[in-house]
Structures are given as C-alpha cells and as structure tokens.
MIDO-411929 format. One record per residue (C-alpha): x, z, y; residue number from 1. Coordinates in steps of 0.1 Angstrom, whole numbers. Example, Ala and Ser with C-alpha at 12.3 -4.5 7.8 and 13.67 -1.06 7.14 Angstrom:
<pts>
PT,123,78,-45,1
PT,137,71,-11,2
</pts>
This chain:
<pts>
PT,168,-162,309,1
PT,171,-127,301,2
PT,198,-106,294,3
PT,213,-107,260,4
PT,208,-76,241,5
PT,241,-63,217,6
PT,262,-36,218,7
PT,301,-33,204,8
PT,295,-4,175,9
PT,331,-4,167,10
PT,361,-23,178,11
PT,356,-61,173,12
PT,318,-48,153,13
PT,293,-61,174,14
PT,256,-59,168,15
PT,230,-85,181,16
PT,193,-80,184,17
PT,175,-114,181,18
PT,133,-116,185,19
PT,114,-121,160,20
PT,79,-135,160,21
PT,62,-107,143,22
PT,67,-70,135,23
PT,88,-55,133,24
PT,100,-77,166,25
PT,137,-76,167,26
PT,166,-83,136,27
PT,202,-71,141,28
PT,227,-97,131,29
PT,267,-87,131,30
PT,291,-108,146,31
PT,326,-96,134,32
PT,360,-103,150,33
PT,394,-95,137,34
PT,428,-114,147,35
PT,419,-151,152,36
PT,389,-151,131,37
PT,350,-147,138,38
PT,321,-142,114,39
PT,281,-137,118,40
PT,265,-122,95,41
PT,228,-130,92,42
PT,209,-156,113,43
PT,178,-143,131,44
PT,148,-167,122,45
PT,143,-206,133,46
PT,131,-203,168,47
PT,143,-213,204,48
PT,138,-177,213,49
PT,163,-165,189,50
PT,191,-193,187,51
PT,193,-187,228,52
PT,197,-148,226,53
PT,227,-154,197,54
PT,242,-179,223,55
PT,236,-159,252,56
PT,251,-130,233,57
PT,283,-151,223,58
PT,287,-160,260,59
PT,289,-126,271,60
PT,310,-112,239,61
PT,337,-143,247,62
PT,331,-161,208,63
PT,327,-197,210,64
PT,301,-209,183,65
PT,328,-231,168,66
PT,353,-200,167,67
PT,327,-185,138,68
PT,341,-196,104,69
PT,319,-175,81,70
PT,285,-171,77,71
PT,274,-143,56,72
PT,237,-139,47,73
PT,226,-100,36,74
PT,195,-119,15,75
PT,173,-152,18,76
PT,148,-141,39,77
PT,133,-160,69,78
PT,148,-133,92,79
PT,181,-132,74,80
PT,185,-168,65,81
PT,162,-188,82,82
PT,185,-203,108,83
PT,213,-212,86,84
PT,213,-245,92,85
PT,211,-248,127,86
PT,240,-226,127,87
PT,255,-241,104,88
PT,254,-276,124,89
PT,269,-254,161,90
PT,294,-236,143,91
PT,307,-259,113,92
PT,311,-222,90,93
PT,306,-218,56,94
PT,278,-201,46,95
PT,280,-170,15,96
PT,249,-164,0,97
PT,242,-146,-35,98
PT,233,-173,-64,99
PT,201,-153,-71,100
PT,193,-157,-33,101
PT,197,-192,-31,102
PT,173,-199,-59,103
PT,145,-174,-45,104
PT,148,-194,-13,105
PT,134,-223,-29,106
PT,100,-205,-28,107
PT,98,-209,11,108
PT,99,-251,6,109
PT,71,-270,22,110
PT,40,-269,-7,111
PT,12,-255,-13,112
PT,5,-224,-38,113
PT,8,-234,-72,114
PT,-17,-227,-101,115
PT,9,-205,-117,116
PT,8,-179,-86,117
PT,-30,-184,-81,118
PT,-36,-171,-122,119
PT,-14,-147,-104,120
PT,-34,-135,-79,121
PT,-63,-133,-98,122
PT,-52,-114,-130,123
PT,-43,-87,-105,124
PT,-76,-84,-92,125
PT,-70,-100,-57,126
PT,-104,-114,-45,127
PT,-93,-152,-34,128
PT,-127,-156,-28,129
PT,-132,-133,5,130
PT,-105,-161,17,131
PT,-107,-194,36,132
PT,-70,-205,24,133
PT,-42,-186,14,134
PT,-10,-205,27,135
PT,20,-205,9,136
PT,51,-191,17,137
PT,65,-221,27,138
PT,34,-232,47,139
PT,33,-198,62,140
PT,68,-199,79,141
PT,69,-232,85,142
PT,92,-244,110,143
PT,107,-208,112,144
PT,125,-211,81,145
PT,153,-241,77,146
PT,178,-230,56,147
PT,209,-249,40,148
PT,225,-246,9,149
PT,257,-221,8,150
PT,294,-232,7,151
PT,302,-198,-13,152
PT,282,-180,-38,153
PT,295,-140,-33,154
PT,291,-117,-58,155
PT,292,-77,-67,156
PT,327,-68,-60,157
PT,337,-97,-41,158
PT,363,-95,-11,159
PT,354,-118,24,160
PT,378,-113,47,161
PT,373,-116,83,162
PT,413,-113,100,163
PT,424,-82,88,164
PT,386,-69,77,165
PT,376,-68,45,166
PT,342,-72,35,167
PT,331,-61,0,168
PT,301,-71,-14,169
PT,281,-46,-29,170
PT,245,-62,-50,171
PT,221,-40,-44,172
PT,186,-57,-60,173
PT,151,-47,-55,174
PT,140,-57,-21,175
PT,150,-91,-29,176
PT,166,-100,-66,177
PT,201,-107,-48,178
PT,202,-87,-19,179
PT,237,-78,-7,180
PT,256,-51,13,181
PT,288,-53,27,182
PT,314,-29,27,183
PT,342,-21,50,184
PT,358,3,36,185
PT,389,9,54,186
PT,365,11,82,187
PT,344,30,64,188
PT,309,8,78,189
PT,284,-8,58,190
PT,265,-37,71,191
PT,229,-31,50,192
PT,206,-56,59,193
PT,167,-46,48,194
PT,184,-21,18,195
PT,184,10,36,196
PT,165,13,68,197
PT,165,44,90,198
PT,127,44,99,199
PT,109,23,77,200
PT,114,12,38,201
PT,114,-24,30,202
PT,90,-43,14,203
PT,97,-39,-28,204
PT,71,-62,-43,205
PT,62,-80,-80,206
PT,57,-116,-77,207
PT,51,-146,-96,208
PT,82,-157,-116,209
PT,101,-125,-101,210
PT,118,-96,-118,211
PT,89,-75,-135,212
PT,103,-40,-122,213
PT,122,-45,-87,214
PT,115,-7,-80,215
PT,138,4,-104,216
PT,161,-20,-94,217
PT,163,-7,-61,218
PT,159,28,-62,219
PT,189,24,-86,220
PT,209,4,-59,221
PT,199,35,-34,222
PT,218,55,-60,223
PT,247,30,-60,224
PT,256,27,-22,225
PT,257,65,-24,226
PT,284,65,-40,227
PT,305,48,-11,228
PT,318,69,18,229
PT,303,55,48,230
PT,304,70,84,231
PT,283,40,108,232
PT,252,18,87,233
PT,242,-12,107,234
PT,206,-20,91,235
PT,190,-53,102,236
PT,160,-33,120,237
PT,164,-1,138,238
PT,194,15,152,239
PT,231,18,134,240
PT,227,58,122,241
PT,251,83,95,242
PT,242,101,67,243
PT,236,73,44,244
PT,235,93,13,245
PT,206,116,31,246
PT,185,82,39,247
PT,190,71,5,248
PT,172,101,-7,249
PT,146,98,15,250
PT,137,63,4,251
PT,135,73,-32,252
PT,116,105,-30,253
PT,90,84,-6,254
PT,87,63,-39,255
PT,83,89,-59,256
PT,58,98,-37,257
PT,36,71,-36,258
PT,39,66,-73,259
PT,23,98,-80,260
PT,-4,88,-55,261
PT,-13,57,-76,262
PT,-6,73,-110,263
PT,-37,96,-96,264
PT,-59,71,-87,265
PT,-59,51,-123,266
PT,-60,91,-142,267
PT,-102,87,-145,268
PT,-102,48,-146,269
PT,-81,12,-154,270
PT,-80,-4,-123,271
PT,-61,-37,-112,272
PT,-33,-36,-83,273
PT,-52,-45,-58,274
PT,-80,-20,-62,275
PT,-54,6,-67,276
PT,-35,-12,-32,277
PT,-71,-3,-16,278
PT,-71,27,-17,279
PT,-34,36,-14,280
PT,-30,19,15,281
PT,-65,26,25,282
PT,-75,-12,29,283
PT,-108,-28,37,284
PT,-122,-67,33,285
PT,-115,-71,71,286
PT,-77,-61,69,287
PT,-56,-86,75,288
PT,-42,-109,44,289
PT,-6,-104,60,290
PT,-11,-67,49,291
PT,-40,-73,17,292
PT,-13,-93,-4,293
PT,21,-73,2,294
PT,1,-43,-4,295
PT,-6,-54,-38,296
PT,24,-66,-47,297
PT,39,-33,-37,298
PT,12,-15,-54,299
PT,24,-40,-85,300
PT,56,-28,-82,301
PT,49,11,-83,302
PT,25,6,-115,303
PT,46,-13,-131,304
PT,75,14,-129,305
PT,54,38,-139,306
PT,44,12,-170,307
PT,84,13,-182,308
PT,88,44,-175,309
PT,55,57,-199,310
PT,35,71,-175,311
PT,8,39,-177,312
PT,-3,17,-198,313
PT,-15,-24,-191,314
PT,-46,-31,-205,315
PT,-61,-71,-201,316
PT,-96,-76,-200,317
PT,-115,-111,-190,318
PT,-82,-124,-175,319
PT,-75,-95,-155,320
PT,-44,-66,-161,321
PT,-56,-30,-153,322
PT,-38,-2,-154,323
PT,-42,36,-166,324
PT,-25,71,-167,325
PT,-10,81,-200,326
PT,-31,117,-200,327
</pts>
C-alpha cells in the first residue's frame, strides 16, 4: 500500500491527490474541515486505485468517511464526478452538483454514438472512415464513470457552508456548460477545479447538442473570477499557486493566440475543423483518436468564436461546414 499523498494548504484545507488512469495522472480533490463538519469536494474517478488513496488519505488526516456530510462536485466530469456514487454509498453525504452538470452527465450513459453526433462528425470534416470504431463516451469510460444523481442543485451565488466556512459558488461556463468554482472568501481561497489551471488550459470544445460558443463563455468566466480577491487557488491538476488574476490572463491571451493561428490558416481557403485541427495542432492519420477528436472540437470552438465575433464566415457545401477569413 503506498503512502497517501495530500498536504494541509491551510488550516482544516487539505488537498488530496488521487491517480488517474490517463494523463494528466493525478486529480486534486479538497476535503474541508471546520467545527464538527467535513466536506469532499470532487471524487477522483471510479477505480480501486483511487477510492483506496481517498481512504488512505482520510486515515491519516483523522476524517471518518461517514464524518463527510457534503459532497461538492466542481463539474461532471469522470475525474470530478465519476465516483459519486461509491462515495455516496461510504459516506451517506449529499451530493451538490450544478443543474446544467447533471444533464451533460447523461452523455457518459452506457450507449453507443448516436446518428445525431455521427452527422456531427462528418459535417466537420472528421474522416470516420480512417477508424475501426469510435466508442462513445459512455463506452469509452466505462466502468470509470458511476455517478449518482445530486441531493442539491448549487447555483451562481449560492452559500454551502462547511462549520464556519463558507463556500460560494461562482459559475464559471466554458470548459463544461456548468462548471463551478468555489469561493472562500473570508479565507480568501478558491477551490477551481479544471477553470484555471497553472500549467496547462483545459480542454474548451463544440459538441453535438452543446453550447455553440463555449470559448466565449469561458474566457468571459476568466474575466469573472478576476474580479475576486484570492491569495491560494487549489486547481484539480497541478500545484495550489497565487496570482490568479495573472493566470487568468495568461489563459486568454493563449486563446487569442491560437485563434489568430487558425484565422490564418482558412485566409487563402474554406476549410472544415478538422483540417484546420491538422494543421494547428500539427496532426497526422496515425495520431491517436484520444487527441484527433478533442483537437477538433477545440479547433470548433476557436472558429466558431471567430464566426460571432465577424472575423469568419460558415459556408456548407455537400453536407460539410467550412470556414473562411473575413479579408
């Protein structure tokens, strides 16, 4: 058994790192403590591996699973929700989830792909062809990701108090449509989950039935937390860091960035997502679909900001959207 791996950040703050299957390898969950009360929030994906390092960890900190009364999930994603019921069963908590959350998690139930996000696939230029099968989300995670239905639905401005703690709830949409920070602000710590990473940028992507322009939605939610005096982040990968407003800025001028890359590419010529995704993110038919199919989306996303904001046009031809520079 190896040692469990968390740290105390601040008095009764502690962060967890659980493993995680895939890269990046590790998610940060927070288990709070105040007074008489305990509260986890995130779960660390469905696996033995990461359900014995949270209970290893609660050994060492002294917090009996059945002490936890909340559960607070950042957003529905396997790594952030994907335990929730096996959690759910050792602790007896309730569980807070946003509404908007709770209905994108539906997408990870057990079927196949659906003709809606296959039309999908292919307006947009993705060659399903080159592929043996393309599993679905839910097929793809599997047995990592059993969630449960939430107790509470939290929303923008809502107060969860943990003993004398008080956690605000700050939406902050793009990553995911509900995606949630929390807020302590007599503390002045905010709990961030995938919104504002100190090393990488998370994945902002245009899916089948999902908002049309989640990049605006999110660098307009790195705008929001600035606005929020903050001394200590604790993001869900990488290390707790300062300077939130500095990150912030970071994350939207890398955006910037690589939407003036891809407003280049489509200047001579229309092209769909995924060729533009090609050459962005310099892809080839032997990369790997893990990276193929979130590279377009992402790609999606970045041409379809650049759509609202007037900088490029959609043009449909023979079933397929392409898109092209406004010279």
């Amino acid at each position: 058994m190896s040692e469990p791996k968390f740290r105390e950040v601040y008095p009764g703050v502690f962060v967890i790192h659980l493993p995680l299957p895939m890269r990046p390898t590790i998610v940060n969950v927070t288990l709070l403590h105040s007074g008489d009360e305990w509260a986890l929030v995130d779960t660390g994906v469905n696996t033995s591996d990461s359900i014995d390092a949270l209970t290893n960890a609660l050994q060492q900190i002294g917090c009996a699973p059945e002490k936890i009364g909340k559960l607070i999930s950042t957003h529905h994603h396997p790594d952030h929700f994907g335990c929730s019921k096996a959690y759910k069963d050792l602790t007896g908590a309730g569980i807070y989830l946003h509404p908007l959350e709770y209905e994108a998690s539906k997408h990870y139930a057990p079927k196949g792909r659906s003709e809606e996000a296959i039309r999908f696939f292919l307006e947009h230029g993705i060659p399903l062809h080159r592929f043996v099968k393309v599993p679905s989300p839910g097929e793809f995670w599997d047995k990592l990701y059993v969630p449960t239905a939430p107790d509470h639905f939290m929303n923008d401005g809502d107060i969860i108090r943990v003993g004398s703690f008080e956690l605000e709830v700050i939406t902050t949409p793009g990553h995911t449509p509900g995606h949630c920070v929390l807020y302590l602000r007599q503390q002045q710590l905010m709990i961030v989950g995938d919104h504002l990473l100190p090393k990488i940028t998370p994945h902002v992507g245009v899916f089948p039935g999902g908002p049309t322009n989640p990049l605006a939605d999110f660098i307009e939610s790195q705008r929001k937390v600035q606005r929020f005096d903050v001394d200590l982040v604790l993001p869900a990968h990488g290390g707790v860091y300062s300077d939130h407003r500095h990150r912030a800025n970071q994350i939207i001028q890398h955006h910037h960035y690589r939407m003036q890359e891809m407003l280049d590419t489509i200047r001579r010529q229309a092209r769909t997502a995924y060729d533009v995704a090609t050459i962005a993110f310099g892809l080839d038919s032997d990369s790997p679909i893990t990276i193929q199919f979130p590279a377009t989306f992402e790609t999606l996303a970045h041409l379809e900001y650049l759509r609202a904001a007037g900088k490029a046009v959609r043009e449909e031809h023979d079933e397929r959207s392409f898109y092209r520079a406004v010279l």
